[in-house]
MARGUMAR-48589 format. One record per residue (C-alpha): x, y, z; residue in one letter. Coordinates in steps of 0.1 Angstrom, whole numbers, plus 5000, padded with zeros to 4 digits. Layout:
N
XYZA ...
end
This chain:
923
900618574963X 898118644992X 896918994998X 899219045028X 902518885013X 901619174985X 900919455016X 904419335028X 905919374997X 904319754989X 905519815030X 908919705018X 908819984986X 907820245006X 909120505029X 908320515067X 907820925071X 905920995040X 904520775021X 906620784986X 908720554970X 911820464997X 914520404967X 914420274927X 915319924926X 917619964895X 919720214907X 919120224945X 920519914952X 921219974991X 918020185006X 918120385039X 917220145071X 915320365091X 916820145127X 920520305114X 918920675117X 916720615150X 917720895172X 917721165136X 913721015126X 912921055168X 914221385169X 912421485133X 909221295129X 908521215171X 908820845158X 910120605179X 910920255155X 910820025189X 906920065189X 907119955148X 905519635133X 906819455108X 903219415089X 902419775098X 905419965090X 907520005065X 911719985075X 913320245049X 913320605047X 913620765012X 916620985005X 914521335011X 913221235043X 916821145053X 918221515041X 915121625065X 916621485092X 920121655091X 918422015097X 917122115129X 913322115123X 910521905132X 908221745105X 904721565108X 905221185097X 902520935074X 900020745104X 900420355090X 896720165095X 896619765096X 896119555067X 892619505062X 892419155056X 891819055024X 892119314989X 893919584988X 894419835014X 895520205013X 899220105017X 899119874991X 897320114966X 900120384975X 902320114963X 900220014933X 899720384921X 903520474923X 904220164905X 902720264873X 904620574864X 904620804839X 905421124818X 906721374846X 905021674849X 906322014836X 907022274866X 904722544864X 906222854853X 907023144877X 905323394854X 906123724849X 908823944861X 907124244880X 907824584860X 909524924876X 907125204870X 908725424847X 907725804848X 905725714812X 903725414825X 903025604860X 901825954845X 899725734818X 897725534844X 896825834867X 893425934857X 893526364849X 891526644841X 888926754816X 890426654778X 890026994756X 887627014730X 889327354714X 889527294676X 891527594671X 893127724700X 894528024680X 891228204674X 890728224713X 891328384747X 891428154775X 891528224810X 895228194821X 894827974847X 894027734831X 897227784809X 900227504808X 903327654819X 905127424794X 903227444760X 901427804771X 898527684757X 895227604772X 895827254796X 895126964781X 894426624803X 895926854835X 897826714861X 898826854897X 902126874910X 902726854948X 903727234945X 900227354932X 900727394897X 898827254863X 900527094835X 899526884801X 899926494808X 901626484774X 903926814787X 904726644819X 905726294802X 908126474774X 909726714808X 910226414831X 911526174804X 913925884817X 914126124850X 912626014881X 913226384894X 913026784877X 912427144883X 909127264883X 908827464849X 907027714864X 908127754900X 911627564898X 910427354930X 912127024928X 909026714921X 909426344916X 907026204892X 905525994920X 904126264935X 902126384912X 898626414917X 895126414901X 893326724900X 890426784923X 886626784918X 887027194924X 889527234893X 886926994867X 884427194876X 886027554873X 887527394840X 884127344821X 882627644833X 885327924822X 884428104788X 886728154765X 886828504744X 886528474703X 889228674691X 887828754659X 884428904670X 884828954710X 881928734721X 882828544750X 881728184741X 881527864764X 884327664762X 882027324753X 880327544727X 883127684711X 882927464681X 879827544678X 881027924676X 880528164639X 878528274615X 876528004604X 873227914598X 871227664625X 871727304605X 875427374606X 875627494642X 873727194651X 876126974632X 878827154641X 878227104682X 879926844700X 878326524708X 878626564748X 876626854743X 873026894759X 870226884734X 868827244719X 864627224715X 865427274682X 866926964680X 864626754699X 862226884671X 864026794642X 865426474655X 861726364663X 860526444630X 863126254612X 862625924632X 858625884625X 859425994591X 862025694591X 859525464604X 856725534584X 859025414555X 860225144569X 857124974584X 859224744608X 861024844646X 864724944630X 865225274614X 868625304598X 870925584595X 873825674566X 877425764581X 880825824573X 881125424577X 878925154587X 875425254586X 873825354621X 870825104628X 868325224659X 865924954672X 862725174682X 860724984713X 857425144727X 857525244762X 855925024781X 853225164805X 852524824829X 854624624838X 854624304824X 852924074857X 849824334857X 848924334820X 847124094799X 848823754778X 848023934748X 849824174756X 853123964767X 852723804743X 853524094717X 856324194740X 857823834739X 857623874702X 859324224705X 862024124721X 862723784698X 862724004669X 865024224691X 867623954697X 867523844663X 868724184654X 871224234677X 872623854674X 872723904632X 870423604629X 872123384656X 869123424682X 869823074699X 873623134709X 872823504720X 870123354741X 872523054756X 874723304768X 872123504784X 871123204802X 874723194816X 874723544834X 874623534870X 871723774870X 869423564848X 870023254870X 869023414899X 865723504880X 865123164868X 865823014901X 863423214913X 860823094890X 859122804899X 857022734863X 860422764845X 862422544841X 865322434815X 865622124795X 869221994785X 868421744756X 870221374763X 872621414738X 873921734747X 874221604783X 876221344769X 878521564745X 878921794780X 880421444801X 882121334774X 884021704769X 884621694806X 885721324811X 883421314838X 882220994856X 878620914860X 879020974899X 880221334888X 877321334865X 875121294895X 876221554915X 876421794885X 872821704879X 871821814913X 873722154916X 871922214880X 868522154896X 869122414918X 869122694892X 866122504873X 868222334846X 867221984844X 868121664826X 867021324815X 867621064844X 870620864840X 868920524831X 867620754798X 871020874791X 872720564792X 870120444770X 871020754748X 874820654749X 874420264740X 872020424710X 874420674702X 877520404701X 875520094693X 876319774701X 880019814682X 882419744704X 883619404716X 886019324745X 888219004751X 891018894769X 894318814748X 897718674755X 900118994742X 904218944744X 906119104767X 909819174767X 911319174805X 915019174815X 914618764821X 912718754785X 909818744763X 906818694786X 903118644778X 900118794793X 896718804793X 895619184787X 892519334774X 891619464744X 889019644727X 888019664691X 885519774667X 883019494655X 882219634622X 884619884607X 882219974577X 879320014599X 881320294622X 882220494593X 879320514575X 878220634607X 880720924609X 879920994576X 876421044575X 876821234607X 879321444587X 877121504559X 873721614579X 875721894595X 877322024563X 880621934573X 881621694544X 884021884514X 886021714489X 889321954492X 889422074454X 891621754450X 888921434461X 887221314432X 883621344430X 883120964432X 885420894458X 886120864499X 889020914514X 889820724545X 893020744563X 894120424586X 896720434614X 898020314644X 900620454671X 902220324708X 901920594730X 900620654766X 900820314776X 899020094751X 898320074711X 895920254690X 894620154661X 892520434642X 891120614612X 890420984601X 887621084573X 889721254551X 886821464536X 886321744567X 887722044570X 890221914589X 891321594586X 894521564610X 892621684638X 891921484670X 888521524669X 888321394634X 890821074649X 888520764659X 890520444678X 889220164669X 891319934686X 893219974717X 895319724739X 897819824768X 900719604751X 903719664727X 903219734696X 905619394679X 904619254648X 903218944668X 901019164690X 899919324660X 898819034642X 896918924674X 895219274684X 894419364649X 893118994634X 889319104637X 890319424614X 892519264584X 889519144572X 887219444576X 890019654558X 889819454532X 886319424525X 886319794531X 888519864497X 885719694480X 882819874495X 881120174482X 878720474503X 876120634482X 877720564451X 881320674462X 884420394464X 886220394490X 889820504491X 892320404519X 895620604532X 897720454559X 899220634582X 901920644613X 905620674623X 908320494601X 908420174628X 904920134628X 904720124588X 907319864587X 905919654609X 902519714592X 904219584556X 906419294569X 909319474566X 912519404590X 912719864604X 915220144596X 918519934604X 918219714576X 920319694545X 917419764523X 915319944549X 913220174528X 909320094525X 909120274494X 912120144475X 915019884475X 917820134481X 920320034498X 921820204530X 925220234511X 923720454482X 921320634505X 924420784510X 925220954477X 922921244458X 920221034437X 921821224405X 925121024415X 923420694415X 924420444382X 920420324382X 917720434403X 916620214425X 913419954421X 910020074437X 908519844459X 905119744453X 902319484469X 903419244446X 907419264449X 907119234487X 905318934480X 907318774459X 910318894484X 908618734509X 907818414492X 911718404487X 912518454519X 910518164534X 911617934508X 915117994517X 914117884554X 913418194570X 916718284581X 917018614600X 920418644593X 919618604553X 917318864550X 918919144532X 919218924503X 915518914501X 915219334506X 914519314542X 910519164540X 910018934564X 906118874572X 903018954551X 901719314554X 898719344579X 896719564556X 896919554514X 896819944512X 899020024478X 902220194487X 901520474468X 898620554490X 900920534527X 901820864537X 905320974543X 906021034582X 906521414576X 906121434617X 908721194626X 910821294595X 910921634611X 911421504643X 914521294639X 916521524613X 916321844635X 917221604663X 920321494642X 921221834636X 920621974670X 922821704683X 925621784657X 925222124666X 925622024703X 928821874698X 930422104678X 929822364711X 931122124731X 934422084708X 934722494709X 934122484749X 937122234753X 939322454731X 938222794745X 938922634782X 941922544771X 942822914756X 941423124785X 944323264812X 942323334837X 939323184860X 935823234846X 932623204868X 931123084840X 933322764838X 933022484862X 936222364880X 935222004870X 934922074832X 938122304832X 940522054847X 939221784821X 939122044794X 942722164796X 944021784800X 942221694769X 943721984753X 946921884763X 946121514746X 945321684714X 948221914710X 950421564716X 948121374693X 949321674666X 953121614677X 953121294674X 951221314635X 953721614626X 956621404632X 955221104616X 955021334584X 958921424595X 960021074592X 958120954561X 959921244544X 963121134560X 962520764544X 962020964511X 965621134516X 966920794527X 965820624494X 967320854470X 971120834486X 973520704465X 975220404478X 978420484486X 977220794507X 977120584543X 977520854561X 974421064555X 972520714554X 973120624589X 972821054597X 968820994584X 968820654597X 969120774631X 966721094626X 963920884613X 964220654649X 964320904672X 961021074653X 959520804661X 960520664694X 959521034700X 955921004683X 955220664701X 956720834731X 954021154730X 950620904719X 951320634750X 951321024769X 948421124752X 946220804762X 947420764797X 946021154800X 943021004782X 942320754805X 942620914833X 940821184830X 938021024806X 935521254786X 934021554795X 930821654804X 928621814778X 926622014797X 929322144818X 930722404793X 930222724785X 928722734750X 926222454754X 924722594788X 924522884768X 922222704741X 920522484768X 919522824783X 918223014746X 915722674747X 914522764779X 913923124772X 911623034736X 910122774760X 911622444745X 911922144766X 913621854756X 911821494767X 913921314796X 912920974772X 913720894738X 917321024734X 916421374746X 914121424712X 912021754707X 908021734702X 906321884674X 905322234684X 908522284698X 910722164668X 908422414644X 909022734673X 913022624669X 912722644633X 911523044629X 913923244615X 914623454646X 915323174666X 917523034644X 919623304646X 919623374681X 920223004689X 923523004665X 924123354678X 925023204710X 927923044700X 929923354692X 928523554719X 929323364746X 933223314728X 933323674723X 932923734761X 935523464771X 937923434747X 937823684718X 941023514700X 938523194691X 936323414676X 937023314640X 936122924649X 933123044664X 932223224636X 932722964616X 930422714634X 927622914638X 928022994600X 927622664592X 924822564614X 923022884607X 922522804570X 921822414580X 919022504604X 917822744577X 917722524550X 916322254571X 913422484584X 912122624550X 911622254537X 910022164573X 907822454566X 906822344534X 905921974532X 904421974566X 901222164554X 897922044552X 896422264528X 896322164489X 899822254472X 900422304435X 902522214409X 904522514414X 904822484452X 905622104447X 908322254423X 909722504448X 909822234478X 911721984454X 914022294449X 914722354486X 915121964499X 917921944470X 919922224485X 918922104522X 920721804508X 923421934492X 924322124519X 923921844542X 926421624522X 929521934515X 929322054547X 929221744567X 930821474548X 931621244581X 928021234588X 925520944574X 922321004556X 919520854581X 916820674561X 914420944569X 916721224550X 915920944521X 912520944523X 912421354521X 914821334491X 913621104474X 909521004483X 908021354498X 907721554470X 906021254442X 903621164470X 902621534470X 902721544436X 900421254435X 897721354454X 898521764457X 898521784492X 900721814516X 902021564543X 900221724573X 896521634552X 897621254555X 899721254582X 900121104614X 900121444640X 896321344645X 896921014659X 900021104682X 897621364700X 895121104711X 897120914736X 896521214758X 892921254751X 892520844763X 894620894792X 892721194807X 889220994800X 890920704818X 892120924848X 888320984856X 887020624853X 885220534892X 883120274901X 885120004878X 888419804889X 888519504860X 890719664833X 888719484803X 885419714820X 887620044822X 889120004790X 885619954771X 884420284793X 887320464784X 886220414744X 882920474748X 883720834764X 886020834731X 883420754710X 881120994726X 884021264720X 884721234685X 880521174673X 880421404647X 877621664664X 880321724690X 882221894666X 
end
């Protein structure tokens, strides 16, 4: 295809007035022709379509333009420019960049509501008068006006009303309450709490300066000072004044005395104090008589040194940071920009670590590195830093071309796509962890052995291509992204054949990796990733399979039934049993079809990690069951909605006309359906009757003869009813009723947001907010509220659901809570989770009998609780919530890529900036 067959093609995707896509080709099968809407785009957009070209233009209009057009407003249109000639113009990159789609972004929120002032909050942010120091009011006189008409006692924090008088703030707030409006307390002028004022600069001052009259010896006594007040001797009068107050001589003396006599014991610039608390420390600096550009080095010199041991002080021994952030203040840049001589030096790897944060392109890089100059920060020249960069990365990374399968609507295609992996596996570890261990980071858990490693591999298809990737199990922590390195990544599916191809370089290395050893300590693998990705990973056929657990050969029958009900306990799987299952299986001829007589293996596994050491998916486990249940949930709301619309007399706002039309027909079908079944019972007990006449007795035989056909002409008569209704009406919608918009609306308030993809499933965060507590019971709560309001006589089956969900969620959400750690769990706590999944279980299996146990309930009944037992951890040490978050890490490094259009070139960039991310003195 030439460049301008492909510009025709884009012009043909796009719409004329703005630029977007003009329609979807799978659902949009007929697309808007802008010649049928001529005069409408004239009269909107000032186009006229005679002056079009057909290499130019495009000829549809997209749906919103269209609506545009029906209301009387004018609207600017997209200018079209000729095809350039040869590559790709700006059309065709519109058309290239809409092409590739992606997750759609989440609409911002619309923030807070904006609060009504309430008398409380207003009084409480208007700044008032003086705050009384008075210990004990009772022992004075005070001048009385500066009395509260409401507590009669000397104004505290005073306040002006519009009619002149003085009142406490905390008087005012009790008087006006929840009242926007009362009588003055003193004057009985109505005032509204919005009109009350500050006091003035006049009434601060009078305030401080009025004397107030000791009552026990008649000395009149100044109100600041009145603490101060009484018969006591010159240390406690000095103690006893307030802290505001202005220094006596006497005190200057005293004070000075006790500082040199601090210092001469100390010997060094801090002289500390003992208090109530924390002990008062007082850095003591000479005052300098020069300023620092007229005196001698020497002399800056010592006040350098001063102020180091200064910042040390102040910093508690982290003089380096406290000194960063000074740097940062505007004030000190100005200074240092001023300063020729000075300068600042950002070391090459920091750079580095700063554009590899910031997912910043070199061209960024350059202009960063110019506005830096300006404030006299400087850097290494780019040829130096990509030196840095290749030395920092090495020369690890290889890139090739490779023909990954495809699955298209007309078949299995090939094509050539890049990919990138990791020469040498050992070599890039070892590098991590010596890295690791020069910053102190490396810790063995309590649970590693000594003379061991722990390495955790994984892979995972997310953001538009597979990662391949291991996580040093012996940091802090383990399951963070930072911690997660890819090491190979291709933009394919991830199908056991493109697996075998991506990953061939790293069978081999994984291998030789089990057998390696770093300073002295083995190695010890962990795999890692969702339930699909571990199948495929072991050979085995997925979840649908009759045997379709990795860790056992249970089959989908018993899964089933309790593991106490099973006759024997099902065969683990092991290395060796897969292989002789697999052996089997192509002896036989390889038969699809045949392969649940062989357990369900069907290739070799990828990578010989034991099973004991592959983690269960405690992410996706989560994932899917609350899924299940939510769903369950879901339709249980939607039964109640079609039986409450069905109940209610009246019209509801709250109902659409749609849903209660289909509702009350469906009703209808169901109370016939119950006919039809109560007089089947009718005539089977009429048979009964029939069958113990006597012989002779003809009469009565043709009497229940004829009862037992017209019960069920009557029943057949009442179901060919019932499915005409049912077929002509069809289902109804979901989320048209009452109860579920209900629920749909709790989600939005906790700020859950189901995916548009994959079956409407939850993400992680949001399935661990759904399962706290108080949640839980607002989101069951719901379901009788909402009845309660519409239709109080179904409260009892409302009760009941949310009953019975309430105590599922619950149960659910305190063995989510548990096994989904990643901190070390003991035999007790491995005791206690074993105790909850068994009633989670239980529960599961009495209360909803006609629902299946998923494999993944299997795998949390039966596998969670010995893995933790095996290596006392729980699942979210070795689990896979590190390598799901990456995808979004690659994509935004990928967003930022300039300067490169060959995909093998942007993909190796993209890793590199990974690479750069994850180094361990980024951490």
């Amino acid at each position: 295809m030439t460049s301008l067959d492909y510009h025709v093609q884009a012009l043909s995707h796009l719409c004329r007035t703005c630029g977007r896509r003009a329609h979807k080709a799978k659902c949009d099968k007929n697309p808007k022709l802008c010649r049928n809407y001529a005069p409408k785009i004239q009269n909107t957009f000032n186009i006229n379509l005679d002056d079009d070209e057909e290499e130019q233009h495009p000829k549809h209009i997209c749906n919103s333009c269209y609506c545009k057009t029906n209301k009387n407003r004018k609207h600017t249109a997209k200018i079209w420019l000729k095809h350039s000639g040869t590559g790709l113009c700006e059309p065709c990159l519109l058309f290239q960049a809409q092409s590739e789609g992606g997750r759609p972004k989440s609409p911002k929120s619309p923030g807070r509501k904006p609060q009504i002032a309430t008398p409380a909050t207003y009084l409480g942010s208007l700044p008032c008068g003086p705050r009384s120091s008075v210990h004990d009011p009772t022992n004075f006189r005070f001048d009385e006006s500066f009395s509260c008409g409401i507590c009669k006692t000397i104004t505290d924090e005073g306040l002006q009303t519009d009619c002149s008088q003085y009142f406490c703030k905390r008087c005012l707030i009790q008087q006006f309450g929840e009242n926007a409006k009362i009588k003055c307390p003193a004057c009985t002028f109505y005032i509204h709490f919005t009109k009350i004022l500050a006091p003035g600069a006049h009434y601060n001052l009078a305030y401080m300066r009025q004397a107030c009259t000791c009552i026990g010896c008649d000395m009149s006594v100044p109100l600041d000072e009145e603490a101060a007040h009484g018969c006591r001797n010159e240390v406690e009068r000095i103690l006893a004044r307030p802290l505001s107050a202005e220094p006596t001589p006497v005190m200057e003396v005293l004070g000075s005395h006790i500082l040199k006599t601090k210092m001469k014991q100390s010997g060094g610039l801090t002289v500390s104090f003992k208090t109530g608390g924390q002990p008062l420390t007082v850095i003591c600096l000479p005052k300098a008589r020069k300023a620092s550009d007229v005196v001698c080095a020497q002399t800056v010199r010592k006040r350098t040194k001063l102020l180091e041991q200064a910042r040390d002080l102040i910093s508690h021994g982290s003089s380096p940071y406290q000194l960063g952030h000074e740097i940062k203040q505007a004030s000190l840049q100005r200074d240092l920009q001023n300063l020729n001589q000075a300068q600042i030096m950002i070391p090459a790897e920091d750079f580095l670590g700063m554009k590899a944060d910031l997912c910043s392109s070199w061209k960024r890089n350059r202009e960063l590195k110019r506005w830096l100059k300006r404030y006299g920060v400087i850097t290494k020249c780019e040829g130096e830093l990509r030196r840095k960069q290749d030395q920092i990365i090495g020369d690890n990374l290889t890139t090739e071309w490779l023909p990954f399968q495809f699955e298209e609507e007309t078949g299995t295609i090939i094509k050539t796509t890049p990919c990138v992996t990791v020469k040498d596996l050992q070599q890039k570890i070892e590098k991590q962890l010596e890295g690791y261990e020069s910053l102190g980071l490396l810790t063995w858990h309590g649970v590693i052995p000594e003379d061991e490693v722990w390495v955790k591999i994984g892979g995972d298809k997310g953001g538009g291509s597979f990662k391949e990737m291991f996580q040093v199990a012996n940091v802090t922590s383990p399951n963070a992204p930072r911690n997660t390195v890819v090491v190979c990544c291709f933009p394919a599916p991830d199908s056991t054949t493109n697996l075998e191809l991506g990953m061939a370089r790293l069978r081999e290395q994984v291998h030789l990796l089990q057998q390696s050893t770093w300073r002295d300590k083995k190695y010890r693998l962990f795999a890692f990733g969702d339930y699909e990705y571990l199948c495929r990973m072991y050979g085995l056929a997925g979840a649908n399979g009759r045997h379709c657990c990795l860790f056992c050969e249970i089959t989908k029958s018993d899964m089933q039934l309790a593991p106490t009900r099973l006759e024997t306990p099902p065969k683990e799987r092991s290395l060796e049993t897969m292989a002789n299952d697999y052996r089997k299986y192509e002896e036989d001829g390889a038969n699809p079809n045949r392969m649940k007589h062989f357990n369900n293996v069907i290739n070799k596994p990828l990578f010989r990690i034991p099973l004991d050491q592959v983690c269960i998916p405690g992410l996706h486990i989560s994932l899917g069951l609350f899924l299940k249940h939510f769903n369950s949930f879901e339709g249980a709301c939607h039964e109640l909605d079609i039986l409450l619309v069905g109940d209610v007399d009246q019209p509801n706002s709250q109902i659409s006309t749609h849903f209660e039309g289909v509702a009350r027909s469906l009703t209808t079908a169901r109370g016939m359906e119950e006919r039809a079944k109560e007089l089947e019972e009718t005539a089977n007990l009429l048979r009964e009757h029939l069958t113990g006449l006597e012989a002779d007795n003809a009469t009565n035989a043709a009497i229940y003869g004829t009862l037992i056909t017209d019960h069920l002409k009557e029943k057949s008569k009442l179901l060919e009813q019932s499915k005409k209704i049912r077929q002509t009406v069809g289902s109804a919608p979901i989320h048209q009723g009452p109860i579920v918009r209900a629920v749909e609306k709790f989600l939005q308030e906790i700020k859950v947001r189901r995916q548009a993809y994959d079956g409407k499933s939850f993400v992680g965060n949001h399935v661990h907010h759904c399962c706290k507590k108080e949640n839980i019971t607002r989101l069951t709560a719901t379901v009788t509220d909402v009845t309660q309001e519409l239709c109080p006589n179904m409260l009892p089956q409302a009760k009941a659901v949310a009953s019975k969900y309430h105590t599922l969620f619950q149960l659910f959400a305190a063995c989510h809570n548990d096994y989904n750690r990643a901190s070390v769990m003991t035999e007790e706590e491995a005791d206690a989770l074993g105790n909850a999944i068994e009633a989670y279980t239980t529960y599961f299996r009495d209360a909803f009998p006609d629902e299946t146990v998923p494999p993944k309930m299997h795998l949390l009944e039966s596998h969670t609780v010995p893995f933790i037992r095996r290596w006392n951890v729980g699942l979210g040490f070795h689990g896979e919530q590190g390598g799901e978050s990456v995808h979004a890490r690659l994509n935004t490094i990928q967003r930022d890529v300039r300067g490169l259009k060959d995909d093998l070139a942007i993909l190796e960039s993209v890793m590199k900036t990974h690479w750069l991310q994850t180094r361990p003195g980024a951490i």
